[in-house]
MMTF fields as JSON, N, C-alpha, C and O atoms, coordinates in Angstrom:
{
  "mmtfVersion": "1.0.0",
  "mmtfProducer": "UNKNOWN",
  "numBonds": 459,
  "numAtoms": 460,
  "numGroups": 115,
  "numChains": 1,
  "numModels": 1,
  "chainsPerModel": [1],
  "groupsPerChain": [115],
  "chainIdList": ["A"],
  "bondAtomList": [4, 2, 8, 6, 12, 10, 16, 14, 20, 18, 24, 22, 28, 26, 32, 30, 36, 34, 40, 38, 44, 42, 48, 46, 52, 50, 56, 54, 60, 58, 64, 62, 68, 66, 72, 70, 76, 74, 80, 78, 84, 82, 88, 86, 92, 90, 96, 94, 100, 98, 104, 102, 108, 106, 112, 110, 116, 114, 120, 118, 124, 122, 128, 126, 132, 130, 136, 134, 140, 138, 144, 142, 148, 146, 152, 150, 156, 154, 160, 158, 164, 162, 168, 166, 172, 170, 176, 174, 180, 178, 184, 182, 188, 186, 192, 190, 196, 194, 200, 198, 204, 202, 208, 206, 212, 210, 216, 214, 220, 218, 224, 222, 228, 226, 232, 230, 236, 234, 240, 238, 244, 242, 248, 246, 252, 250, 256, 254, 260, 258, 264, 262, 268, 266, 272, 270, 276, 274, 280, 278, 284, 282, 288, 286, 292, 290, 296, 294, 300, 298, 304, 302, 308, 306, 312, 310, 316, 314, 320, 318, 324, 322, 328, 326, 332, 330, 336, 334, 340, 338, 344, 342, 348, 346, 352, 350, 356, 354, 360, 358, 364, 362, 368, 366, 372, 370, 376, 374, 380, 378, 384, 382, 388, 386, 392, 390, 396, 394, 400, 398, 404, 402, 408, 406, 412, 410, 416, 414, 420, 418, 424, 422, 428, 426, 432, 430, 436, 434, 440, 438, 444, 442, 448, 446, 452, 450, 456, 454],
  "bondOrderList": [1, 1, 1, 1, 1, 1, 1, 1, 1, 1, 1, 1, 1, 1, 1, 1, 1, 1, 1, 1, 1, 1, 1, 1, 1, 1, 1, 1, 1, 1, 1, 1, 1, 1, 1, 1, 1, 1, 1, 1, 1, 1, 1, 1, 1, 1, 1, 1, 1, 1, 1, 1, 1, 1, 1, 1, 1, 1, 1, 1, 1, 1, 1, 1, 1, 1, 1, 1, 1, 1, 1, 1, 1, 1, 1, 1, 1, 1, 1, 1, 1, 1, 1, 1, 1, 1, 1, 1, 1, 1, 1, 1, 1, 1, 1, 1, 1, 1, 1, 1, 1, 1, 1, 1, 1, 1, 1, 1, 1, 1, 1, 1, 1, 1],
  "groupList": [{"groupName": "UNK", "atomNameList": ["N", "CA", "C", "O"], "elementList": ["N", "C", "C", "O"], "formalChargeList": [0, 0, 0, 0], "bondAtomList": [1, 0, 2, 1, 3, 2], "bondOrderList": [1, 1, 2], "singleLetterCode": "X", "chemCompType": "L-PEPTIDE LINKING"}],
  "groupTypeList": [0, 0, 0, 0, 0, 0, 0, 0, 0, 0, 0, 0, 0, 0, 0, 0, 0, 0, 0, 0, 0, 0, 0, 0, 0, 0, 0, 0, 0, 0, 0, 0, 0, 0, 0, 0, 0, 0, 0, 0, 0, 0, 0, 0, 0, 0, 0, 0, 0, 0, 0, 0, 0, 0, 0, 0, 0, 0, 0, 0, 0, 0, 0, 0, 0, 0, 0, 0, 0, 0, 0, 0, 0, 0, 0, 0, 0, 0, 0, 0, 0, 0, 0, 0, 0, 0, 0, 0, 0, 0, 0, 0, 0, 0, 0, 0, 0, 0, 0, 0, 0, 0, 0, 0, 0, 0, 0, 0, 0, 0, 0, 0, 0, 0, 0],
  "groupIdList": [1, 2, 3, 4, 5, 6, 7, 8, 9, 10, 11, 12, 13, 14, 15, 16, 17, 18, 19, 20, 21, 22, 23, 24, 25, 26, 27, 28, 29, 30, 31, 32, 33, 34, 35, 36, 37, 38, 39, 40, 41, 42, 43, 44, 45, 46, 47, 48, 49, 50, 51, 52, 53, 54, 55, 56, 57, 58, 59, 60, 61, 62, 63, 64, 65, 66, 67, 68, 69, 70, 71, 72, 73, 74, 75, 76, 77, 78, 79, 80, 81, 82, 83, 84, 85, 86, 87, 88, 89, 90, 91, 92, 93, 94, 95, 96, 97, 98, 99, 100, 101, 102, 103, 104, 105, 106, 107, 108, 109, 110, 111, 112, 113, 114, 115],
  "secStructList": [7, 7, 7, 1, 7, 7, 7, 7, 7, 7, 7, 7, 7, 1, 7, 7, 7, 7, 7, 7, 6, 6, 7, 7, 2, 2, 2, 2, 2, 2, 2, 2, 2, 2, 2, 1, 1, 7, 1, 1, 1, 7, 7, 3, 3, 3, 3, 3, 7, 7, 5, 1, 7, 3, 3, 7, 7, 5, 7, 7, 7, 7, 7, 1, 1, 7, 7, 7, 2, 2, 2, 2, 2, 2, 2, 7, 5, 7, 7, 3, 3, 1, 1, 5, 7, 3, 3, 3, 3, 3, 3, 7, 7, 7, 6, 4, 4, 4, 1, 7, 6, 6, 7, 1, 1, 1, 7, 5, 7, 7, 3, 3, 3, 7, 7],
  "xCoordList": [102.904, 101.868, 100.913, 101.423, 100.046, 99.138, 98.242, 97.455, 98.204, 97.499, 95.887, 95.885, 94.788, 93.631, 93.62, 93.278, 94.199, 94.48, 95.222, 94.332, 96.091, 97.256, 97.18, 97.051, 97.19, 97.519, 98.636, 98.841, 99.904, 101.125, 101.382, 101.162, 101.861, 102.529, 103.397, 103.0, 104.899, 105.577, 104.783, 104.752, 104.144, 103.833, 104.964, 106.171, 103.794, 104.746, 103.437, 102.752, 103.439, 101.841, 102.16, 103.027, 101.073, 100.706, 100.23, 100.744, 99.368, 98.997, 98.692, 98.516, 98.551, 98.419, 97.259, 97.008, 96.748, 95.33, 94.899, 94.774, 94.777, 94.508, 92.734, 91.7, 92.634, 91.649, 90.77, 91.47, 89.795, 89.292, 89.054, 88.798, 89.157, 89.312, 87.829, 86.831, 87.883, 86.372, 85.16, 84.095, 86.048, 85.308, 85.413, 86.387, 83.709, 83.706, 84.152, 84.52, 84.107, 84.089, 83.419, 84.047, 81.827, 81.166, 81.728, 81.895, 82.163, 81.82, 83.352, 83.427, 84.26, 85.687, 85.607, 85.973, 84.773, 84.285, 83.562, 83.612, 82.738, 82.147, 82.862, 82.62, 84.22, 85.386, 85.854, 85.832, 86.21, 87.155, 87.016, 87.76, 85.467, 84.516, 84.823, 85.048, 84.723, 85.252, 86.089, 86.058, 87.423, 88.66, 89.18, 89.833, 89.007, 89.369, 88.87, 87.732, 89.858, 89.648, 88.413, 87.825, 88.417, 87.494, 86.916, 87.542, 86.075, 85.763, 86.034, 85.207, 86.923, 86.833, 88.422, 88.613, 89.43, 90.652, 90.831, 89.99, 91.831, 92.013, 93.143, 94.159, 92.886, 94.027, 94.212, 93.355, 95.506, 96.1, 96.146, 96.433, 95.769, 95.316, 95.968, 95.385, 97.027, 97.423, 97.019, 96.89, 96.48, 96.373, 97.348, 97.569, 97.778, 98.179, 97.356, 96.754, 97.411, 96.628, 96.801, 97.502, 96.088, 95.989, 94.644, 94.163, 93.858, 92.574, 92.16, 92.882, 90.573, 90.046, 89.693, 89.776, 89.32, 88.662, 88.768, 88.515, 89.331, 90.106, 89.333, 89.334, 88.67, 88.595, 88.745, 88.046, 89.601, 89.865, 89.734, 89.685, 89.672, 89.373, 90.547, 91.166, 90.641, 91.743, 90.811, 89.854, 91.636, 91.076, 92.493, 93.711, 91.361, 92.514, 93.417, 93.102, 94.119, 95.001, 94.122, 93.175, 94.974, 93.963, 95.276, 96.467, 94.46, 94.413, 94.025, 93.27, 94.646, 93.722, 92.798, 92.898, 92.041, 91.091, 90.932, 90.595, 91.231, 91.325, 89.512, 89.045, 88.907, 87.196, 87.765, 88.789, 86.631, 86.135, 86.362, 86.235, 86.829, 86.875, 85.819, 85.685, 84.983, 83.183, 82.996, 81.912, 83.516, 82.824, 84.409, 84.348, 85.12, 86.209, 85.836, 85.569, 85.741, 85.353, 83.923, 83.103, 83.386, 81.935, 82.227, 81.333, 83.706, 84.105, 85.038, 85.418, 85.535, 86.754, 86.565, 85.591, 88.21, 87.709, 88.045, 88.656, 87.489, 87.808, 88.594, 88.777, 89.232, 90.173, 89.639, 89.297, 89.578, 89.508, 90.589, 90.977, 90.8, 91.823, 91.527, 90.94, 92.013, 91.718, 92.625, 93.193, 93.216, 93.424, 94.366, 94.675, 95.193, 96.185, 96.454, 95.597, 97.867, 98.394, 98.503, 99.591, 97.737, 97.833, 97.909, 97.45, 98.583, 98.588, 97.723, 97.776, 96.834, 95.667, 96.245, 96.81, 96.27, 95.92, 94.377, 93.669, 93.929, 92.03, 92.653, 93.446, 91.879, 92.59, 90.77, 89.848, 90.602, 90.117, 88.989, 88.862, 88.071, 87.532, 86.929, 86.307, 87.243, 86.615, 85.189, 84.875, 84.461, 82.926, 82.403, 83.192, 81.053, 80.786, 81.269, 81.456, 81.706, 82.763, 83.972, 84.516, 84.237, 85.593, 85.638, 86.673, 84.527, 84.7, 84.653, 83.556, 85.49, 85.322, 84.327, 83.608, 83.768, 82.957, 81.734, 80.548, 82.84, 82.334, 81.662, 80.589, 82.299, 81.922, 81.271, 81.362, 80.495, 79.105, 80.066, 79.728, 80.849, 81.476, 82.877, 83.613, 82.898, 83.775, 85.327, 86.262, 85.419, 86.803, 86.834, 85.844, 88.342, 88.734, 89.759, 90.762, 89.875, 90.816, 92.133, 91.942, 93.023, 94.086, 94.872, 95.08, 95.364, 95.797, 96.781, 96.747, 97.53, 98.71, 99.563, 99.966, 99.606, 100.165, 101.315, 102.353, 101.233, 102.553, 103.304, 104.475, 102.463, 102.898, 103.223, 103.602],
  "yCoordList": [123.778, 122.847, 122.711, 122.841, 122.55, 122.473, 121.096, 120.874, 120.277, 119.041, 119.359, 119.668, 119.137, 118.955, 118.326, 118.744, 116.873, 116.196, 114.505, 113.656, 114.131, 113.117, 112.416, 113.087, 111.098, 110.473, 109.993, 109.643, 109.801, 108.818, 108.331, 108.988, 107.211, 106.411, 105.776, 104.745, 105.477, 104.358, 103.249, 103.113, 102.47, 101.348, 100.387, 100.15, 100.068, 99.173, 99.014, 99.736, 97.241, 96.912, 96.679, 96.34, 97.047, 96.54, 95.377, 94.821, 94.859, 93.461, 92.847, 93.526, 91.541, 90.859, 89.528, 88.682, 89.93, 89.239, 88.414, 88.948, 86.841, 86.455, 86.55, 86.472, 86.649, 87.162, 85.894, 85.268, 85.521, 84.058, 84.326, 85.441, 83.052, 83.117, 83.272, 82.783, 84.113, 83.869, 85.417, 85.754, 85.959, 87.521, 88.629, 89.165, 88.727, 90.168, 91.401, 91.527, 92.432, 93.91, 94.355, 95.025, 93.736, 94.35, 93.56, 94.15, 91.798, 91.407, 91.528, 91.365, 91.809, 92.718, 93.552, 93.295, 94.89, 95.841, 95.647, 96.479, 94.187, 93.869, 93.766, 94.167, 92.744, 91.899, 93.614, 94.071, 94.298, 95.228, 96.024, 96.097, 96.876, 96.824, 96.542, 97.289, 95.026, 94.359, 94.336, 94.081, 94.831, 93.857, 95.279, 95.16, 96.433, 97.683, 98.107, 97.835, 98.849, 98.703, 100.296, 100.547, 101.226, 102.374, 102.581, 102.2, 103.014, 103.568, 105.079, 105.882, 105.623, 107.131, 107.627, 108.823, 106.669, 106.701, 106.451, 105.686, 106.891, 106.813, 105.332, 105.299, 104.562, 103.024, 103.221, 103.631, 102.912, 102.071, 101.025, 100.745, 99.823, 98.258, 97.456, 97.458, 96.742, 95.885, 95.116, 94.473, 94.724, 93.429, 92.764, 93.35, 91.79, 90.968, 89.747, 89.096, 89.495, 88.766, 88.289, 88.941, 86.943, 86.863, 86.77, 86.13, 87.529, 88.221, 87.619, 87.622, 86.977, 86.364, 87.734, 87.753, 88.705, 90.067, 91.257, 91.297, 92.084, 93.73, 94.629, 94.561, 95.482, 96.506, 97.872, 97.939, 98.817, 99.699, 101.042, 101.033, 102.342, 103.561, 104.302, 104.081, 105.569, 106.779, 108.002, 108.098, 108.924, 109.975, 110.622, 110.45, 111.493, 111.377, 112.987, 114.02, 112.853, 114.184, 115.405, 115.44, 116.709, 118.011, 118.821, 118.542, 119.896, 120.843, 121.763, 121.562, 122.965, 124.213, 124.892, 124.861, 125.409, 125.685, 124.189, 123.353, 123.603, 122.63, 122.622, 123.385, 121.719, 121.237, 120.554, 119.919, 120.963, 120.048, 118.797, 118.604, 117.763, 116.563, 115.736, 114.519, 116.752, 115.707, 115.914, 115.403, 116.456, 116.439, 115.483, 114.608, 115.825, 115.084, 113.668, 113.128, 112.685, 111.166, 111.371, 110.635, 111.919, 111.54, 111.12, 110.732, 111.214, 110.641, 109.899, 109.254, 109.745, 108.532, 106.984, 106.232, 106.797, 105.492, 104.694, 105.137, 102.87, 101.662, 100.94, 101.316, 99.412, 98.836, 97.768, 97.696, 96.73, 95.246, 94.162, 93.83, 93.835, 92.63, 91.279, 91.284, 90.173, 88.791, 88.509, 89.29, 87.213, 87.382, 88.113, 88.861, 87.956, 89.338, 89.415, 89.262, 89.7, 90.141, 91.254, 91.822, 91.7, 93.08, 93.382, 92.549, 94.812, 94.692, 96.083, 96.894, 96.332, 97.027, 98.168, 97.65, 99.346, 100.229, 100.418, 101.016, 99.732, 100.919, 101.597, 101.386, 102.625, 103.863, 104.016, 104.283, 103.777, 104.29, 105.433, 105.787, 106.175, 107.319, 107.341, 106.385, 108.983, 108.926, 109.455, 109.947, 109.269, 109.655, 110.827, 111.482, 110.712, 111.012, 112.02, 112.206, 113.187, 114.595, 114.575, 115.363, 112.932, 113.293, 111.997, 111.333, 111.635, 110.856, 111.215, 111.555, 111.19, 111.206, 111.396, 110.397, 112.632, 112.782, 111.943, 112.062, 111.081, 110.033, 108.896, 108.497, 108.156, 107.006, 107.569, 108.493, 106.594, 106.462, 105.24, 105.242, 104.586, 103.768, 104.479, 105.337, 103.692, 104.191, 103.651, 104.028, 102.819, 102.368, 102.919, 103.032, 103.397, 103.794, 103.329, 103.381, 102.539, 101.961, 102.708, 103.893, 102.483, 102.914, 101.699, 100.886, 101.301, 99.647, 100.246, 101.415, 99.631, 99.204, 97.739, 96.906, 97.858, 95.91, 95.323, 95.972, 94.48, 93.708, 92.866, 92.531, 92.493, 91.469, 92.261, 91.79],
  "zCoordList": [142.72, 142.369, 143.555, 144.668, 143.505, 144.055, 144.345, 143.425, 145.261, 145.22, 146.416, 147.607, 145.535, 146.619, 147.843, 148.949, 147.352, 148.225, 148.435, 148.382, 148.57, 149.108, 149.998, 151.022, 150.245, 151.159, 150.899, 149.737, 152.11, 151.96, 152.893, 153.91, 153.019, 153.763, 153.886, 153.342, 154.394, 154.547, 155.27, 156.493, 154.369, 154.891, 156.36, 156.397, 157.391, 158.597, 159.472, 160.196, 158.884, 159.252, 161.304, 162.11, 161.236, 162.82, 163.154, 164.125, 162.591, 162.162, 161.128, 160.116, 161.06, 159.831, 160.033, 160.892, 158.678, 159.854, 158.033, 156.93, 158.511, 157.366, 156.216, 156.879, 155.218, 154.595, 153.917, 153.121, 154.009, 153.477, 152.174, 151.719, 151.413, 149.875, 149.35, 149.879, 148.108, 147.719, 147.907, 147.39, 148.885, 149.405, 148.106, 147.576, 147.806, 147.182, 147.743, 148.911, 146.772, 147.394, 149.011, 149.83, 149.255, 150.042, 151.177, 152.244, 151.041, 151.698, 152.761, 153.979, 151.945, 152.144, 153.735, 154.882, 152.901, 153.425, 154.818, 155.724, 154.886, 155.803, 157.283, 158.421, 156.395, 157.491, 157.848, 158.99, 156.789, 157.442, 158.609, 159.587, 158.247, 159.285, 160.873, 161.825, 160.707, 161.89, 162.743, 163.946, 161.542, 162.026, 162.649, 163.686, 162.225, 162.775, 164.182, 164.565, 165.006, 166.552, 166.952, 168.004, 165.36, 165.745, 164.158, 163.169, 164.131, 162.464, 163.119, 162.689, 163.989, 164.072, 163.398, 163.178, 163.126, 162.447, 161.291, 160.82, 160.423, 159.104, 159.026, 159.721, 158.392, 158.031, 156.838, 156.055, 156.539, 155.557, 155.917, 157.081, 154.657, 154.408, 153.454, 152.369, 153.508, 152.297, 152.38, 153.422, 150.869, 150.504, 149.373, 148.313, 149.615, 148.48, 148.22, 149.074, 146.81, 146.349, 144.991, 144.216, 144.531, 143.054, 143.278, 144.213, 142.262, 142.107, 140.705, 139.708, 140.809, 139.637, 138.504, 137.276, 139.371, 137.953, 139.48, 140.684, 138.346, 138.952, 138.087, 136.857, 138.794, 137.416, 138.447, 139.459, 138.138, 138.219, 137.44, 136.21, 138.251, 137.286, 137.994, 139.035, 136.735, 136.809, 136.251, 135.482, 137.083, 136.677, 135.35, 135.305, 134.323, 133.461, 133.392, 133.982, 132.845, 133.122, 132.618, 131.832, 133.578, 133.718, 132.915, 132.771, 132.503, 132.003, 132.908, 133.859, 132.548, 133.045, 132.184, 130.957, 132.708, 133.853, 134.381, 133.542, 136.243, 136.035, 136.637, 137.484, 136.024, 136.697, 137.954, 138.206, 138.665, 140.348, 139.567, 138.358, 140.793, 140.778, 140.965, 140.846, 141.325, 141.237, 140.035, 139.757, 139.009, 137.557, 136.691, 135.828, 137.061, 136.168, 136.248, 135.175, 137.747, 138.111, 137.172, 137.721, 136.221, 135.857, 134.453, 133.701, 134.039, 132.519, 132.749, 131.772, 133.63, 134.372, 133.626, 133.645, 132.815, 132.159, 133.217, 134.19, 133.049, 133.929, 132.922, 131.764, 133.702, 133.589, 134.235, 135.416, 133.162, 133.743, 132.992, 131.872, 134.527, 134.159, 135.026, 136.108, 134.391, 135.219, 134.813, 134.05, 135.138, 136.672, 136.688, 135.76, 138.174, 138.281, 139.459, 140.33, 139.74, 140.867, 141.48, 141.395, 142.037, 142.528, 143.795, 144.577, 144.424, 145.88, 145.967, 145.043, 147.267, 147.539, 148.497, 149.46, 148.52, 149.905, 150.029, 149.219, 151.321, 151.407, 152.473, 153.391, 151.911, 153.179, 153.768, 152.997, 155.265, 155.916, 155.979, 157.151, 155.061, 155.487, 156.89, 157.353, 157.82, 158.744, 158.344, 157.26, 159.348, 159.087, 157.389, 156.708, 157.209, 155.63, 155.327, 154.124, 156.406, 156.16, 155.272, 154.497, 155.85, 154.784, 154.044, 153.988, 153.479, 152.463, 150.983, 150.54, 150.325, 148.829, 148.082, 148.071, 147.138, 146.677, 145.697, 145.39, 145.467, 144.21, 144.972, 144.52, 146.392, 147.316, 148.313, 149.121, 147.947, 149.297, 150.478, 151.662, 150.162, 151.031, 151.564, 151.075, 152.837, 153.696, 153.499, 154.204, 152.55, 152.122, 150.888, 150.165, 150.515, 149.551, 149.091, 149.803, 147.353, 146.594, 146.679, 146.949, 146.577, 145.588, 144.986, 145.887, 143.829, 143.468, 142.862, 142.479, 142.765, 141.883, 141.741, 142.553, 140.516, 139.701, 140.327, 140.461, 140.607, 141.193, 140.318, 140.498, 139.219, 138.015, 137.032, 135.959]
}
């Protein structure tokens, strides 16, 4: 099998740094920004949380011939839920080289449900 590409981790935080209630996506992004000691390293980020509105996307299962993943994310369904418990990895992109084809932003989702 063949994977493009994986991130994993055994999660084992280094710090824990509290998050103020009320923060959108950008403004997230803003703190995170911050709170990180280089934007030249890749992080894993948990969050836990109960979250007023989640909406999330998947990419959906391949077939072969399998298409580039810049064309598969262009029919990718979403997922909204309120409220909801969910816990967060943002993983880090280093500079726009290795950011994800689909994000113009330098944090990248991965979620999964806790409830």
């Amino acid at each position: 099998m063949k994977t493009p590409f994986a991130c994993v981790t055994f999660f084992d935080p280094d710090r824990v740094l509290p998050l103020p209630e009320g923060m959108d996506f950008e403004g997230l992004t803003r703190y995170l920004d911050q709170a990180v000691p280089t934007v030249n390293l890749p992080y894993a980020i948990k969050i836990r949380g109960t979250f007023s509105y989640v909406k999330t996307r998947s990419v959906p299962a391949q077939t072969r011939p399998y298409s580039r993943l810049v064309e598969v994310v262009k029919n990718q369904p979403t997922f909204d839920s309120r409220p909801s418990k969910w816990w967060s990895f943002l993983l880090r992109a280093l500079p726009k080289r290795m950011r994800i084809a689909t994000s113009s932003s330098s944090w990248v989702w991965e979620q999964g449900r806790e409830d």
